[in-house]
C-alpha positions in Angstrom: 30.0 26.2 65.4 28.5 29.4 65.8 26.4 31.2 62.9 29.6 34.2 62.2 31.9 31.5 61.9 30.1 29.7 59.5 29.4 33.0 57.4 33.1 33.2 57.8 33.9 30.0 56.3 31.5 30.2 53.6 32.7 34.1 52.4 36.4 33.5 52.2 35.7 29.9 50.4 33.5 32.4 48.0 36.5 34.6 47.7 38.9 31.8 47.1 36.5 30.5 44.2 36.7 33.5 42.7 40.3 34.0 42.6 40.6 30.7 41.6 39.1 31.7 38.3 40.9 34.4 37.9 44.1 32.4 38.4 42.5 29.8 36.3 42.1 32.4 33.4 45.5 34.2 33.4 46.6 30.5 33.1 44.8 29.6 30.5 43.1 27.1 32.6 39.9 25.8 32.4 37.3 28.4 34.2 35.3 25.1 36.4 39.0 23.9 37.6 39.7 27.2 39.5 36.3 28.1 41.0 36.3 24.2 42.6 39.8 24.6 43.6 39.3 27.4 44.9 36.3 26.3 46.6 37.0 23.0 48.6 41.0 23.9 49.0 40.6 27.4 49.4 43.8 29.3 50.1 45.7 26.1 49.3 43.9 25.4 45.8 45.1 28.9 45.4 48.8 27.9 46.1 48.1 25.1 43.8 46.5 26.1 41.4 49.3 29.1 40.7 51.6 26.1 40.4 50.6 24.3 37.8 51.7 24.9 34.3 50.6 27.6 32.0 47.9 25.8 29.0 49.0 28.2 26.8 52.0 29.2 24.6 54.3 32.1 25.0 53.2 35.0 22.7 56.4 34.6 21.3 55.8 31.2 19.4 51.9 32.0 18.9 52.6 34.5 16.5 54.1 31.7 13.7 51.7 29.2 14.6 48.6 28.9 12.4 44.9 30.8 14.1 42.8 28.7 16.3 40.1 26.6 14.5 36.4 27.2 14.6 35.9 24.0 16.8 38.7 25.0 19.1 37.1 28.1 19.6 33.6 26.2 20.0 35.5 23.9 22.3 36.7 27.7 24.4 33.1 28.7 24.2 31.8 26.2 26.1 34.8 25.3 29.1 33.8 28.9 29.9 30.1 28.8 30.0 30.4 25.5 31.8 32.6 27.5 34.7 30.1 30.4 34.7 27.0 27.2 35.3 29.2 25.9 37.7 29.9 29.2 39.6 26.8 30.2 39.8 25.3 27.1 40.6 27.9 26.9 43.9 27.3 30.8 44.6 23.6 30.0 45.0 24.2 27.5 47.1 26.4 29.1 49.1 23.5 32.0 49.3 20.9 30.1 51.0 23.7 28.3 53.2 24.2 32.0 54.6 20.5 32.6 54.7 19.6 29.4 56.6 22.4 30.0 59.3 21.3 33.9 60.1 17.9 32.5 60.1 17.7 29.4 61.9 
């Protein structure tokens, strides 16, 4: 495999992470699920993970129901800083990946 394909690869499975957490978001998914489907499916994690089932309510029914609690929030808090760890951590990755294959 040749040293543009594999740049190739490697940037649209970047992309795909990417939109996998902002699919994962809208959703009200957790942040980590999207970026790694996104990541080893690519544009079929996409597919799949726009089919799964919304995590939260409808605005409709949130409105009676009683505020989030402290540890839920906590709970939030964390899910997203463990995506961002997660991203970052594959993103840097991915980096040198590029680096060694222009290079070598």
């Amino acid at each position: 495999m040749g040293g543009n394909t594999l740049i190739f690869i490697i940037v649209g499975l970047i992309i795909s992470a990417f939109l996998g957490n902002y699919i994962a978001k809208e959703k009200g998914r957790d942040t980590a699920e999207g970026i790694l489907f996104g990541l080893f499916l690519g544009f079929l994690g996409l597919i799949i993970l726009g089919l799964l089932p919304n995590k939260t309510k409808s605005q409709n029914s949130s409105s009676t129901s009683k505020p989030p609690s402290e540890r839920a929030i906590k709970k939030a808090a964390n899910n997203d800083l463990f995506g961002r760890i997660v991203g970052y951590t594959i993103l840097f990755g991915i980096i040198i990946l590029i680096l060694k294959a222009i290079f070598d």
